[in-house]
N, C-alpha and C positions, 0 to 999 in steps of 0.2 A: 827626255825624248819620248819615253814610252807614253809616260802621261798625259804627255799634247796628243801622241795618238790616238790611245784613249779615250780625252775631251773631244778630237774632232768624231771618231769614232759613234759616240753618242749624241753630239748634236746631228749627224745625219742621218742617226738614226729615229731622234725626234722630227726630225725635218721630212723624211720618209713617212713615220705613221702621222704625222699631220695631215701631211698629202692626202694619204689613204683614209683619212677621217673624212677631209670635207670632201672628199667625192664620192666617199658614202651619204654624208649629209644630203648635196646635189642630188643623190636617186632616192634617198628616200624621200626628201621632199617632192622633188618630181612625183617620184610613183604619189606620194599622198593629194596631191594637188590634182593630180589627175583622176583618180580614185572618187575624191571632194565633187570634183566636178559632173562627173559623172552620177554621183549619187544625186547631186544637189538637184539635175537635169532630169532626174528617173522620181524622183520627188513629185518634183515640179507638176510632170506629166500626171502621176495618180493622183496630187490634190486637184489638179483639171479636170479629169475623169470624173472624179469623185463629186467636184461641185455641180456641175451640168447634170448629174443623175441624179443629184440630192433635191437639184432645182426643178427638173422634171417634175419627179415625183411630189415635192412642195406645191408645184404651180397648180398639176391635177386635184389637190386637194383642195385650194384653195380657189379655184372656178367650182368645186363644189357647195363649199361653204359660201360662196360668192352667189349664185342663186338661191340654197336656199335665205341664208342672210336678207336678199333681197326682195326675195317672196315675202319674209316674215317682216320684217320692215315696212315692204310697202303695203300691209295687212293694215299693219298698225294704224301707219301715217293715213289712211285712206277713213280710217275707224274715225280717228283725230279730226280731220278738216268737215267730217258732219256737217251740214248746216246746223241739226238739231243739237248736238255737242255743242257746237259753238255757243248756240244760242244759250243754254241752259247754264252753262259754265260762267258766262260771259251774265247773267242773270244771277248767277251763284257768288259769283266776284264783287258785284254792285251792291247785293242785299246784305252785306256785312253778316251774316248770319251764321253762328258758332259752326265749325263739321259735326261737335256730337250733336248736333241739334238733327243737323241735315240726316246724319247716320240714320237717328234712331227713327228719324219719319220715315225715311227710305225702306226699313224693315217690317211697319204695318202692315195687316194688310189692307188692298185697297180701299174694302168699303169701309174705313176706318178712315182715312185720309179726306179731308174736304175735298168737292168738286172740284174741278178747275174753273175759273172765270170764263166768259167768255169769249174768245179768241177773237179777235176784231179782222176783217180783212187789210184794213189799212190800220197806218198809225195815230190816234189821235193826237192832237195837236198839243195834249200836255205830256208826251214820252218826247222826251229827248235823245238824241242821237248819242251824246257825250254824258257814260253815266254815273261821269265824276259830278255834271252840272245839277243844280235844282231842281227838283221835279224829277229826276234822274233816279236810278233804283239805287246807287249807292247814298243816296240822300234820304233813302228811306222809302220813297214814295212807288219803289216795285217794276216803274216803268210805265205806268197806269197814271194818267190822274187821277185822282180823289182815292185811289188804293193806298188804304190808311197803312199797311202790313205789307212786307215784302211776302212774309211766309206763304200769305195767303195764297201768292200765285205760283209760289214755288212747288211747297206741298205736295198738290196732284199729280206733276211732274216725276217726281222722285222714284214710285213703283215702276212708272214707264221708263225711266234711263235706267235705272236699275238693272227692267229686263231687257233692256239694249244692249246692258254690260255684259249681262249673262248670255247673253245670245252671242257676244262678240267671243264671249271667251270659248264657250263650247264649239263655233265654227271653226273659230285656229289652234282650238288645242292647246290651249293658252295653261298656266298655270293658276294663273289669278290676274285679275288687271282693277286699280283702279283710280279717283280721280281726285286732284292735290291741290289747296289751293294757292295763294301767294305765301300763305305761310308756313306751307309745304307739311298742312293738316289734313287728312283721308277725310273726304266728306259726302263718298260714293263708294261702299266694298259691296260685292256681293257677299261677304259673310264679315267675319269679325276685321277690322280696321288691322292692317301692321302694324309693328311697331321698326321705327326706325331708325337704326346705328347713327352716329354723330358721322361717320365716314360715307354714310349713303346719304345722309341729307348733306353734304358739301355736295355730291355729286350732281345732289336733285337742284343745288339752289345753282348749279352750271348753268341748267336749263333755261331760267329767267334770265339771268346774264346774259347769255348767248342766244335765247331763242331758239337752240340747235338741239336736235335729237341729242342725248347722251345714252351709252351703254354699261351698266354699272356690273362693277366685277363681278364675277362668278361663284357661287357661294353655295354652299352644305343647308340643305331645309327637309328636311325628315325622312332624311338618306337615299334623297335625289338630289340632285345639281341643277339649278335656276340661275338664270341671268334678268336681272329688271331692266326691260329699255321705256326711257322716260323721253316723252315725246311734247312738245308743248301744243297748248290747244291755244289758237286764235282768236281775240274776239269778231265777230260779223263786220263784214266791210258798215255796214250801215251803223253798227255801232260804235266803230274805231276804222274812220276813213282811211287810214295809215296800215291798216294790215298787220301792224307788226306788235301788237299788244297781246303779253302773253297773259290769260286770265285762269289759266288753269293744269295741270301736267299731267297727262296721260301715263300711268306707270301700266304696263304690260309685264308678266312673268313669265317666263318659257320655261319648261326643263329641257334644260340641253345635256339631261347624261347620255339618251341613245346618239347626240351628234359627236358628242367627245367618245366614247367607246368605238366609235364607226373611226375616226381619225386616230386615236393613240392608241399605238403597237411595241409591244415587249418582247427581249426576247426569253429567251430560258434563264436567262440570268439577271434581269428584273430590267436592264438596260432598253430604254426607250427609243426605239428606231423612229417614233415619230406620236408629233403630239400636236396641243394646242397651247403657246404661250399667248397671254393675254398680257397687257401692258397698260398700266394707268399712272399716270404720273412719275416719278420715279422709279415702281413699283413695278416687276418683271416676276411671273409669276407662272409653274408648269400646272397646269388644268389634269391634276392625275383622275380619273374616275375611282380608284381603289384607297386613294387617302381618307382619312377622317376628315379632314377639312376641306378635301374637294380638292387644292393645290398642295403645288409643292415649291418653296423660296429655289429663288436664280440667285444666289450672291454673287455678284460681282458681271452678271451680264448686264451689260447695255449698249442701248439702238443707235444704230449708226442710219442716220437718216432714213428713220421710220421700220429697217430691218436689221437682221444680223447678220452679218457675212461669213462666208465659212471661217473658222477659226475652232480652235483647239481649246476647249471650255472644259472643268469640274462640271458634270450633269450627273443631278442627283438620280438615283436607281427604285425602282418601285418595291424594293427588297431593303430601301434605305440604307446608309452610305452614300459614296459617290465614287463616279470614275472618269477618267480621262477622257473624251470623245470628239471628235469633230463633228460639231453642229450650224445649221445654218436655219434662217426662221426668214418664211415672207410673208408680209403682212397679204387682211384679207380686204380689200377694200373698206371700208364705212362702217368698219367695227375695229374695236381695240385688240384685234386678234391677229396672231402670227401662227402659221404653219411651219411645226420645226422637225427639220429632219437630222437624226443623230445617225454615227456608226461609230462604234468601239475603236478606240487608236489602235489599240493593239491587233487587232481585227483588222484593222485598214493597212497596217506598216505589215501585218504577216504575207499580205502578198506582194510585198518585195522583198521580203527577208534575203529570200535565197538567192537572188539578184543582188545585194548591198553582200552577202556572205562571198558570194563568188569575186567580186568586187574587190573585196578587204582582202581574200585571198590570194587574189591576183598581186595586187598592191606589195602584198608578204612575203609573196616568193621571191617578186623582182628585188626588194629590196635584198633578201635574204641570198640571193645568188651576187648580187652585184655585193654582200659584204663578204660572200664566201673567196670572190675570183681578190677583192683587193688585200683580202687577209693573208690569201695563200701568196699572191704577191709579194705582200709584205713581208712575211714569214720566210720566204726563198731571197730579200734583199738583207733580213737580220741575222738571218738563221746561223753564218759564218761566228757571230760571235755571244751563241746562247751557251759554249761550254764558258767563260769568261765569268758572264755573268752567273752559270748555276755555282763558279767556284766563290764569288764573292757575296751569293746568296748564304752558304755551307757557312761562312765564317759568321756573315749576320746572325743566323741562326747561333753560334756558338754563343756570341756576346748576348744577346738576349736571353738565353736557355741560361746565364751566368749570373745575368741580373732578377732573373725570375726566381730563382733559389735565392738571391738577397731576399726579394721582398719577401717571400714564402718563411723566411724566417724570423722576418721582422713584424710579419702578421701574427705569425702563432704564438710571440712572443705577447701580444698587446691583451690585456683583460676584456676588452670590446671583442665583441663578436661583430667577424663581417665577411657578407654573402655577397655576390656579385649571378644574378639571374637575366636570362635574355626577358622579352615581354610576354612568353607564352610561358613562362615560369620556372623552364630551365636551368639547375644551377651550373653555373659556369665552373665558380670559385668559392669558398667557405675556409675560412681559417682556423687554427684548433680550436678556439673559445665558441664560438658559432657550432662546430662540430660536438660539443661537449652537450651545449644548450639541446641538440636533435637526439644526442644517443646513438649517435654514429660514426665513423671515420670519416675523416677527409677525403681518404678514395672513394668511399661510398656515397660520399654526394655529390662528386664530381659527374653530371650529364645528368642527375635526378629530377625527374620533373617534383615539382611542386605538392602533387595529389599525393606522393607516395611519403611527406614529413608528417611528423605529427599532426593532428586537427588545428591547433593551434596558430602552429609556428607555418603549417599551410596557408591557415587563414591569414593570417599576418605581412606573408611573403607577396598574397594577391591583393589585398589592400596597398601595400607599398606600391606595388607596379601599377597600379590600375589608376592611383593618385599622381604619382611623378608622370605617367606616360599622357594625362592628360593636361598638366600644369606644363610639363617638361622646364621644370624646376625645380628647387631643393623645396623640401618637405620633411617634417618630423612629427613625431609621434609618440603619445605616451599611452604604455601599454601593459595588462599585467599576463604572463608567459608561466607556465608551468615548467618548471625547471628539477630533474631529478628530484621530481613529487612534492616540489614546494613552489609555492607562488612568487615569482618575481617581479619588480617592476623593472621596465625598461623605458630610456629616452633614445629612440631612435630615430638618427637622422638618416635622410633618404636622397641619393642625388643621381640624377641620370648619367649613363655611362653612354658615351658618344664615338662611332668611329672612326676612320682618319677623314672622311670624309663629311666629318661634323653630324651627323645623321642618329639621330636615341636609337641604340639597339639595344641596352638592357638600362637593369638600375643596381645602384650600391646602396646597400644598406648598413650603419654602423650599428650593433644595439650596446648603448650604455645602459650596465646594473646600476639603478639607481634605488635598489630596492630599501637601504637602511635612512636616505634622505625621504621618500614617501613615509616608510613606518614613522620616523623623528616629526612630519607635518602631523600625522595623524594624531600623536600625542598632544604636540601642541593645540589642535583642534577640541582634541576630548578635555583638554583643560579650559580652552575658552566655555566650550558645553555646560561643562561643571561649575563655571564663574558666574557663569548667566543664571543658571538655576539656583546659587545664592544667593544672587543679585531679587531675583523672581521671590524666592524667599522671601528676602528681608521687606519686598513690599508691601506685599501682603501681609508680613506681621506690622506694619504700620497700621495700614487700613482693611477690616476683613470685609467690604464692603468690594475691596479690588480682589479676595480670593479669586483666583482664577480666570479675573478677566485678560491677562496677560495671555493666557495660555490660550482660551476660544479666541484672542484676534487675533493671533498666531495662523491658527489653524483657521479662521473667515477668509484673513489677507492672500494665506497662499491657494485657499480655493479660488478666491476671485480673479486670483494673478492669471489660474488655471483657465476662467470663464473667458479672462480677456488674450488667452494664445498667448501669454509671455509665461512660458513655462521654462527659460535658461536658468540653471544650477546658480547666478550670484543675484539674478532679482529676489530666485525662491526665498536664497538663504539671505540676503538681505530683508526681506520680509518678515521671517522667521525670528532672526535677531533682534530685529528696530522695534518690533511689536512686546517679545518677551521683555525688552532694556527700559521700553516707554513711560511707565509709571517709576522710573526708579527716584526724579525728582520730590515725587510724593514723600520721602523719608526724611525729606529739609522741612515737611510744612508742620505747624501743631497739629494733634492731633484733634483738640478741640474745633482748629477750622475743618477738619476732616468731617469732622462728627458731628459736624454743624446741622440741626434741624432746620431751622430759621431760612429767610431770606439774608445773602449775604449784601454787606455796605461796601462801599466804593473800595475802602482801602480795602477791605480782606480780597475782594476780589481780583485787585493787583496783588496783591499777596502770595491768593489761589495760582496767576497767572504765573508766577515767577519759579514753579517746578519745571520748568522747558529749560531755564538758564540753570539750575539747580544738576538737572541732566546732562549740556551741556555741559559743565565745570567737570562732573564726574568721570564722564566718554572723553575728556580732548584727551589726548595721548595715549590713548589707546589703537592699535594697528589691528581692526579687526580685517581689512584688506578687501573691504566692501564701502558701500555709500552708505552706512547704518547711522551715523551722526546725523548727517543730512536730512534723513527721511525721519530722524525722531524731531529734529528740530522744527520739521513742517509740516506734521503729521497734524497740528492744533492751528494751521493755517485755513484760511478760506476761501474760495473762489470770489467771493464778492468782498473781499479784503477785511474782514468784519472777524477775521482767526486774529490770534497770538503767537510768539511774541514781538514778529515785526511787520505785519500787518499789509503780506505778499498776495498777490491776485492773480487768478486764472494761471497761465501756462508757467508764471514765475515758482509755482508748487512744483516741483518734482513729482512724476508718476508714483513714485512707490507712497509719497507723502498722501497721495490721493487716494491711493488705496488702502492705507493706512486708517485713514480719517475716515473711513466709509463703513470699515470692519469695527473701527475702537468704537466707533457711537452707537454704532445698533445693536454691539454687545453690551453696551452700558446702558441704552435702552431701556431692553426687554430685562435687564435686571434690578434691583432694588436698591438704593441708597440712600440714606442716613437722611436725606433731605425729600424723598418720596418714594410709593411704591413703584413697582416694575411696570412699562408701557405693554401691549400688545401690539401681535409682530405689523397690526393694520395702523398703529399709532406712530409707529416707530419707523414707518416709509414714509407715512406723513409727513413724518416732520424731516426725514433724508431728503424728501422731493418738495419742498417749501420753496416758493422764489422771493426775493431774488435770489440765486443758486449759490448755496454755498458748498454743497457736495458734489464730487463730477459726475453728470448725469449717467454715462457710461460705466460710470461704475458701478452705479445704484443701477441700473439695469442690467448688468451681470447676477448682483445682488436678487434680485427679483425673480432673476431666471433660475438661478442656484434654490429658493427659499420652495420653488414649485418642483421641484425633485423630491425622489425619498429622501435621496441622503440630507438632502438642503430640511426637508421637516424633521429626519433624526438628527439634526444640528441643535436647531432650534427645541427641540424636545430635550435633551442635554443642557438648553439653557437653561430651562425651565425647571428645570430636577435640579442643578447645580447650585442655586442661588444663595451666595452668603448669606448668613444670617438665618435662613429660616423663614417662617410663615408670622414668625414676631417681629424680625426685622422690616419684610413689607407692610407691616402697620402703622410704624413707626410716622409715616408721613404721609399723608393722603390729598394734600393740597396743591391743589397742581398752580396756584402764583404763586407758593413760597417753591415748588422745584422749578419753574418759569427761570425764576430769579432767581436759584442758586446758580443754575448751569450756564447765565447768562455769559458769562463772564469766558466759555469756551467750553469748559468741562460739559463731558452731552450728557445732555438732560434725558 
């Protein structure tokens, strides 16, 4: 009976705090919704504010640059439709005749230059209208009949446009201007011709395309800022009925730093309140005056129907970096230009802070009174039965306080050490073996932060956490621990500790001594070492022609492994091994093929080939716990399948095989053998970079890069001092088709 009391007892008491749950939920949603709404609304209003004042401001500047733009423009274009331009361009187009030709007459001076013909009031009956046609001055004949030379009538001309150009540019203040023909070649400067970017002649060849003025980007020329506007020149109605034939393009230079410096403003903090973006094809670009290069890249703006609308853009800072801003850009009429006005977000949102603060505050309290009234609620409908529950809280506690002395004894009992720390490095929990490991008690590392254990076992402790807290998974660890003043190894496994609410609040760490199974690897280690260096031995007492070659492609391979960024502990030592073990087949072959002077014959050279299988037979069953079989067996392989013994190509070789093959030949190279003397280090990339490719190019160009160091020339100066044999041995053979044809067979020459 009691017990169904009891059960009903707490279901209405869950039934109760439900209630008062979700109609806390209800007001703080409320309140947030409201809150939301209000800010969204208060938002709203200041980007309004904000854009109308931005666009003001934009517009005013851009009716400035809208006149002058226009002034300078219709300069130009006024300059352009000349009759006398026309004429001369239009004359210049027809007479095929070179621009340097044109240049260099234009720069005589005049009483140098021949007269001019005589100027007819009418046209005589043999110039043509069309002077594509016969008789026509692109035909040769100048425009004139019987004018055997175009030059002749151009010539005289040339000082006089000249001083037209030069008059045109000193009256506008021009930069420089001058005049282009169809093959968009200077055939009019007033001083030395430009030259022109592959990206400014797209722009210039616009021009003929379209017939239309173009504006070409903005650009850095002798630490002012110029804009070229290329305008096209017409030929004469009377010479092209049609109007619309372009014979020549007026290129105009302006400096426009005083109109960028009058337009773009900074503030103290390099942030651009307003500028000039310039737009050409894809290409969105801030016009700084204070850059090296005149601009500064927009990534990631673009034109939403020729402008930009306000929006919240990365805009770079004249202090370089970038920051967050609301900007907006209006274009300027009839030029590639936009008017952009910025303000700092941070800037713009701080004058509603205190508005969205008072807001959020508001929002805080109502929730926080309405959880106060349904808590005290709550609390005045439970409250009858909180001695009930603190009495079967009392007993919980006892059973658990019962069970925690089990494990507490069942920890201190285990040879593992284990720490249980929150994620700020706290220890929670340590058991005696973990407390031995620090030199402390178990009560004195209970609440111990982390800073105050050993160096070590600190360092340790924040590696652990800082790896499980980010995997929030099991993790382990092998590690060597100072331990009452001797070094230990430890395997330590690491697992995140979770609380009832499933949520990582710390981590466990076990650490197992593994220290007598490390020292037992290391021996077996120092025995392989000691096998190989016998191994190394006996090959050398085979052939002393191989003294030492084992050991410099040792030491080649794992510098190159170095050159090509694979610097992990089992390539190295895979390297290290396959190179010392590689020559061990040599101790199957005669010595007299060894020591063979001669060009070898077919069969010795299958003979020669058969120390890879020799090697193989020796290495199978060996467990060196690397790919070192592998990489000896392929090390005599080729890229153009032309290696031994199974005649593998390109990516079928194994990396380390390649770098293998790349270190053994150019040590056996630059050394001396029994069949010729030693190459030089310029002979011996020759023949590494021979096509078709049998060495991997990447490797031989690690190689190359390594050979141009000091240390890569004290390598090589080591080979050079080291050489079997002696200075009588290199004599021994100086015919380079009998070493052709020893080494043919794989062994490098």
């Amino acid at each position: 009976m009691a017990q169904d009391s009891s059960t009903q007892s707490s279901r209405r008491k869950r039934r109760t705090a439900l209630i008062m749950l979700a109609l806390l939920v209800l007001v703080a949603v409320a309140a947030a919704v409201a809150a939301h709404w209000i800010l969204q609304t208060s938002q709203k209003r200041l980007l309004r504010d904000m854009e109308q004042n931005m666009s003001t401001q934009a517009g005013n500047k851009v009716a400035l640059l809208t006149v002058w733009s226009g002034t300078l423009k219709g300069q130009v274009e006024a300059f352009a439709g000349l009759d006398l331009l026309r004429l001369f361009a239009a004359e210049a187009d027809a007479s095929r005749i070179p621009a340097e030709k044109l240049l260099e007459l234009a720069q005589r001076p005049e009483h140098d230059v021949p007269p001019p013909p005589e100027i007819l009031p009418e046209m005589p009956s043999g110039f043509s209208t069309d002077l594509t046609e016969p008789g026509g001055a692109a035909s040769g004949g100048g425009g004139y009949a019987g004018d055997p030379d175009p030059l002749d009538s151009l010539a005289p001309r040339l000082p006089m446009m000249l001083r037209q150009l030069k008059d045109f540019i000193e009256k506008n203040s021009l930069w420089g201007a001058y005049l282009l023909n169809a093959n968009l070649e200077v055939y009019l400067a007033p001083s030395d011709a430009p030259q022109f970017s592959e990206d400014q002649r797209s722009f210039l060849a616009t021009v003929l395309q379209t017939r239309r003025p173009v504006m070409l980007p903005v650009r850095r020329q002798e630490g002012e800022l110029v804009m070229d506007m290329a305008f096209p020149v017409f030929a004469p109605l009377y010479v092209d009925a049609s109007g619309e034939r372009v014979v020549s393009i007026l290129v105009a230079t302006y400096n426009v730093l005083p109109v960028a410096r009058a337009i773009t403003r900074t503030g103290d903090d390099g942030i651009f309140s307003s500028g000039i973006v310039q737009a050409h094809r894809q290409d969105v670009r801030l016009i700084n005056p204070a850059a090296r290069s005149g601009s500064l890249e927009l990534p990631g703006w673009r034109l939403d129907g020729g402008r930009l609308p306000l929006s919240l853009r990365d805009e770079p800072t004249a202090k370089g970096g970038e920051v967050r801003a609301y900007t907006l850009a209006l274009p300027v009429p009839g030029m590639p230009w936009l008017v952009m006005q910025g303000v700092d977000a941070a800037q713009a949102e701080a004058q509603y802070a205190d508005f969205r603060k008072n807001v959020l505050i508001a929002a805080g309290l109502v929730t926080a009174l309405a959880g106060i009234v349904l808590v005290a609620l709550w609390w005045w409908l439970v409250g009858r039965q909180e001695r009930a529950v603190a009495d079967q809280m009392r007993r919980l506690y006892l059973v658990v306080n019962q069970q925690k002395q089990i494990m507490d004894g069942v920890n201190s009992a285990l040879s593992a050490g284990i720490v249980l720390n929150d994620l700020s490095g706290v220890i929670y929990y340590a058991n005696q073996s973990y407390a031995r490991m620090t030199g402390l008690s178990v009560e004195q590392l209970r609440g111990l932060p982390h800073s105050q254990l050993p160096p070590d076992l600190a360092r340790s402790l924040v590696t652990h956490t800082l790896a499980v807290n980010q995997t929030e998974g099991m993790a382990s660890f092998t590690e060597a621990l100072p331990v009452e003043g001797q070094a230990r190894h430890f395997l330590t496994a690491c697992s995140p500790f979770r609380d009832d609410k499933g949520r990582m609040s710390g981590v466990v760490s076990v650490y197992s001594d593994i220290t007598e199974l490390v020292l037992a690897q290391q021996r077996a280690q120092h025995m392989i070492t000691q096998t190989v260096a016998v191994f190394v031995r006996a090959i050398e007492a085979v052939d002393p022609y191989l003294c030492g070659q084992s050991t410099f492609t040792a030491q080649l391979s794992v510098t190159l492994a170095y050159c090509l960024g694979l610097n992990d502990a089992e390539t190295l030592a895979t390297l290290r091994t396959a190179a010392s073990l590689s020559q061990i087949g040599m101790i199957q072959l005669p010595s007299e093929l060894l020591n063979k002077t001669g060009a070898l014959s077919v069969e010795e050279r299958a003979q020669l080939q058969r120390h890879v299988d020799y090697a193989r037979r020796a290495l199978t069953g060996i467990d060196f716990g690397l790919p070192v079989l592998e990489a000896i067996s392929q090390m005599y392989e080729r890229l153009d399948g032309s290696g031994y013994p199974d005649g593998l190509k390109g990516d079928q070789i194994c990396l380390n095989a390649r770098i293998l093959a790349v270190a053994n030949t150019f040590c056996a190279l630059v050394r001396p053998r029994s069949y010729r003397t030693a190459h030089g280090m310029e002979r011996a990339m020759a023949i590494l970079n021979e096509t078709p490719r049998k060495y991997d190019p990447q490797v031989v160009r690690a190689l190359q890069g390594f050979l141009q160091t000091g240390q890569g020339r004290e390598f090589l100066q080591k080979l050079r001092e080291e050489k079997s044999g002696g200075g009588e041995d290199e004599a021994r053979n100086s015919g380079g088709e009998a070493s052709a044809q020893h080494g043919a067979g794989g062994i490098p020459t």
